[in-house]
C-alpha positions in Angstrom: 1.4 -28.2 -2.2 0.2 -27.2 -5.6 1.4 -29.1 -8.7 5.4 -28.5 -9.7 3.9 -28.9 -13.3 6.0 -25.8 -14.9 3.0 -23.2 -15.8 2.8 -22.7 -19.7 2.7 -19.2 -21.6 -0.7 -19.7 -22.0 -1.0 -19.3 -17.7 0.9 -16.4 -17.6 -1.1 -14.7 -20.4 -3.7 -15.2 -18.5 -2.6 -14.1 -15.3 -1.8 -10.8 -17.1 -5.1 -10.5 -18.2 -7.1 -11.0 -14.5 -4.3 -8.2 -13.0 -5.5 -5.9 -15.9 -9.3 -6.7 -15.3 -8.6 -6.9 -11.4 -10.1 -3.3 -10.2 -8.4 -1.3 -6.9 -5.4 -2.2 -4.9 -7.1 -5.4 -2.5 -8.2 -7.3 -6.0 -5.0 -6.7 -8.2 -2.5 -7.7 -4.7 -5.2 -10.5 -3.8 -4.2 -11.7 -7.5 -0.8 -11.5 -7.6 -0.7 -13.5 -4.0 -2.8 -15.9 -5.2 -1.4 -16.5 -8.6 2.2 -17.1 -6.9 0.8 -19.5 -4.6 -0.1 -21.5 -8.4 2.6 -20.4 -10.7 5.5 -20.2 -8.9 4.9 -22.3 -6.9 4.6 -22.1 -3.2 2.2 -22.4 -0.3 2.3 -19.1 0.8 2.9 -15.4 -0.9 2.4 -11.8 0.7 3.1 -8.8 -1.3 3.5 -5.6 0.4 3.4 -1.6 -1.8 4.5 1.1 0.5 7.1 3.9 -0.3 9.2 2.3 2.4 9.3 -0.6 4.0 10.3 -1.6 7.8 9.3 -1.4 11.4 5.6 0.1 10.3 2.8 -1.6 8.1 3.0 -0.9 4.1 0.0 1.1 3.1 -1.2 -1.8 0.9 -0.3 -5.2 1.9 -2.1 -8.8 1.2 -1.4 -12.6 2.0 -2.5 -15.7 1.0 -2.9 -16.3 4.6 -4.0 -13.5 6.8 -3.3 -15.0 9.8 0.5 -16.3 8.9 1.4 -13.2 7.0 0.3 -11.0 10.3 2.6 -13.2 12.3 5.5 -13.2 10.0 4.9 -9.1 9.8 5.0 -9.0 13.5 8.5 -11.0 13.5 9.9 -9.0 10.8 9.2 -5.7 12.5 10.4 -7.1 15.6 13.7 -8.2 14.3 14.6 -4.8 12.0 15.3 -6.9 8.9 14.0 -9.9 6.9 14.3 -10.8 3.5 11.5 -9.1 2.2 13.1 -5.5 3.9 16.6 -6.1 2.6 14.6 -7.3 -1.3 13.0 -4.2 -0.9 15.8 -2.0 0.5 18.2 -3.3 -2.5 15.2 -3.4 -4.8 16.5 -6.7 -5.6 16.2 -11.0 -4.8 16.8 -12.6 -1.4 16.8 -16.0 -1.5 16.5 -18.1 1.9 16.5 -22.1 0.9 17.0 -23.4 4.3 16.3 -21.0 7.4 17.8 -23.3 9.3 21.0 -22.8 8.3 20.3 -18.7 7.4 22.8 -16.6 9.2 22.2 -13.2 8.0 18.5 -12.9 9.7 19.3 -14.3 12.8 16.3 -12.8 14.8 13.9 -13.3 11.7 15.2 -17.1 11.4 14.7 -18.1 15.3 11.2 -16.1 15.3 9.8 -18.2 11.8 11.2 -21.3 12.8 9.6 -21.3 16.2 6.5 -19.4 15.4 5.9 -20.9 11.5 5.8 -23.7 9.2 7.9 -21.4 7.3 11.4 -23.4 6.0 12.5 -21.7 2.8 11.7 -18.4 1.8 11.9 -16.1 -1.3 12.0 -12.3 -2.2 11.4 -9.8 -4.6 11.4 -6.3 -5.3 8.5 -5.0 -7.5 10.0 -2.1 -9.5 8.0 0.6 -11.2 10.3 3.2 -13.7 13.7 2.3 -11.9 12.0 2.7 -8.5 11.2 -0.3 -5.6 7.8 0.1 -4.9 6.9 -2.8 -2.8 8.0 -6.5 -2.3 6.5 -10.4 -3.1 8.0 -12.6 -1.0 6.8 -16.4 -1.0 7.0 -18.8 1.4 7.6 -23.1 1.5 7.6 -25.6 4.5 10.2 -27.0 3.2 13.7 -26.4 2.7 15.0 -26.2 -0.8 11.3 -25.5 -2.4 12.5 -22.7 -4.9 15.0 -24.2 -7.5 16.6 -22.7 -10.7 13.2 -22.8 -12.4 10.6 -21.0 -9.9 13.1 -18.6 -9.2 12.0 -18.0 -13.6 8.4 -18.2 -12.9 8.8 -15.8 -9.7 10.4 -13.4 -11.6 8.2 -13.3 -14.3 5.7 -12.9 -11.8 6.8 -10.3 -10.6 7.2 -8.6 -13.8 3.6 -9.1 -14.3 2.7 -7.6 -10.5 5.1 -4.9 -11.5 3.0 -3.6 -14.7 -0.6 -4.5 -13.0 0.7 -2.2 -9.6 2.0 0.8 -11.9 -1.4 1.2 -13.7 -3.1 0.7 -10.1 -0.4 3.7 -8.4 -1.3 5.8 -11.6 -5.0 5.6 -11.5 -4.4 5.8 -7.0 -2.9 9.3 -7.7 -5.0 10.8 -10.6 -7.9 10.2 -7.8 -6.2 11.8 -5.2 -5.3 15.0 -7.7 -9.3 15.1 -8.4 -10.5 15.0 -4.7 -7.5 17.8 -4.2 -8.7 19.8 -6.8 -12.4 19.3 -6.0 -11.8 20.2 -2.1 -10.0 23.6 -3.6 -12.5 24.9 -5.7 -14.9 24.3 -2.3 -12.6 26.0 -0.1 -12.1 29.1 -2.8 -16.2 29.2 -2.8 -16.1 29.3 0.9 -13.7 32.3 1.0 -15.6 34.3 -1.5 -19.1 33.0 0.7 -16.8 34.7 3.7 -15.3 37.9 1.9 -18.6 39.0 0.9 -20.5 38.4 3.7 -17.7 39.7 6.1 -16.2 42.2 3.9 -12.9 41.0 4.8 -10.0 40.1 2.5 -9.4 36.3 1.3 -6.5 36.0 3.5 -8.4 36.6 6.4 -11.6 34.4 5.1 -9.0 31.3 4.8 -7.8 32.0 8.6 -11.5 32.2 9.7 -11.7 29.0 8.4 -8.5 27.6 9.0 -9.6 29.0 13.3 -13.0 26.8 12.7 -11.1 23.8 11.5 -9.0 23.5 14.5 -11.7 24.6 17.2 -13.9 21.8 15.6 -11.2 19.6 15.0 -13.1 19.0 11.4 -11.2 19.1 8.0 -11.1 22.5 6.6 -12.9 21.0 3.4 -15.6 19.3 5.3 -16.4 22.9 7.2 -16.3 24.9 3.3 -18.6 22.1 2.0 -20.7 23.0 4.7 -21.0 26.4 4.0 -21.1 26.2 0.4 -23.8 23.9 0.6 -25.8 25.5 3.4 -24.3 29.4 4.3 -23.4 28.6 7.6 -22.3 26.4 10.2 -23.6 24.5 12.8 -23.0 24.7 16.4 -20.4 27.3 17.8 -19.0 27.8 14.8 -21.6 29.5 13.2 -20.2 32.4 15.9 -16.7 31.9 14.8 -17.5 32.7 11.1 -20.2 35.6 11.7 -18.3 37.7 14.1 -16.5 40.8 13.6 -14.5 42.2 10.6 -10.7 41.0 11.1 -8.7 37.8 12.1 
């Protein structure tokens, strides 16, 4: 297990600085796992952002160990609850020292103490403008491995993963608004492509192409950066979008 030396500020200043140069969701959660595994510290650590979390995979997830963290989410989705869920769910701390003697997670406890190394576990919520946006949850072999002072250091950790996740959600959002508005100046250029050629009205141009999306079970975008790109379509639905005047 890694050194109980207590981290100094010097470690958690730098910490924040790798989160800010880490680039993307994988690196930043890769990061945060890892540097819990030092600081806190602990053998294991997963950390899971999703805008809920239970029987069904977070959107961005990563452990320290791939394999252990896929068996621990397959015993946590199994039983309905776990500390991680009920951190998340109260956007608060759950604190297991001995599952062993842990009565609350009954179906959680018996499935990581038959199927882990897993003795002691901890959880946090990661909380973003009053809101619980995901969960690090860290894991010891043996009971008793979080006391008074890496509960400190898991916190602060967390505060760290808290700040480093917000800018990543932020910059995860103003990408999606681009590609949005990107795909909606294509699809406009379609339907002008459509209303001219067809001499129809938009509203009919967007149904000719909304009729060619489903028959080619092909994004509506895709088809309009077809046409923009090459006025037309290939295959059948070349037919679709040259036929007659009208719906």
């Amino acid at each position: 297990m890694t050194d109980l030396t207590s981290p100094s500020a010097y470690e958690f200043a730098s910490l924040a600085r790798s989160l800010i140069e880490a680039q993307g969701f994988a690196p930043t959660l890769r990061q945060i796992v890892d540097s819990a595994v030092d600081l806190v510290p602990c053998q294991w650590a997963a950390v899971a952002v999703s805008p809920h979390l239970g029987n069904h995979p977070a959107r961005h997830s990563t452990s320290s160990d791939e394999d252990l963290g896929a068996i621990v989410a397959r015993i946590a989705g199994q039983a309905g609850d776990s500390p991680g869920i009920s951190a998340f769910s109260s956007g608060g701390t759950v604190h297991c020292p001995d599952l062993a003697l842990e009565e609350q997670y009954a179906a959680y406890r018996d499935g990581m103490l038959s199927e882990t190394p897993v003795r002691s576990v901890l959880s946090i919520a990661i909380r973003v403008h009053d809101t619980t946006v995901g969960v690090l949850t860290m894991y010891a072999a043996q009971p008793g491995a979080f006391d008074g002072a890496a509960l400190e250091r898991a916190h602060l950790l967390t505060e760290h993963a808290a700040l480093a996740i917000a800018t990543e959600i932020s910059g995860d959002r103003a990408d999606n608004l681009e590609v949005a508005l990107r795909n909606s100046r294509t699809i406009g250029a379609a339907i002008g492509i459509l209303t001219e050629r067809l001499r129809i009205p938009p509203g009919q141009a967007l149904e000719r192409l909304r009729a060619a999306s489903q028959q080619g079970n092909r994004k509506i975008s895709d088809l309009a950066t077809e046409l923009v790109e090459t006025g037309t379509l290939a295959g059948p639905l070349a037919d679709l979008l040259a036929g007659p005047a009208g719906p």
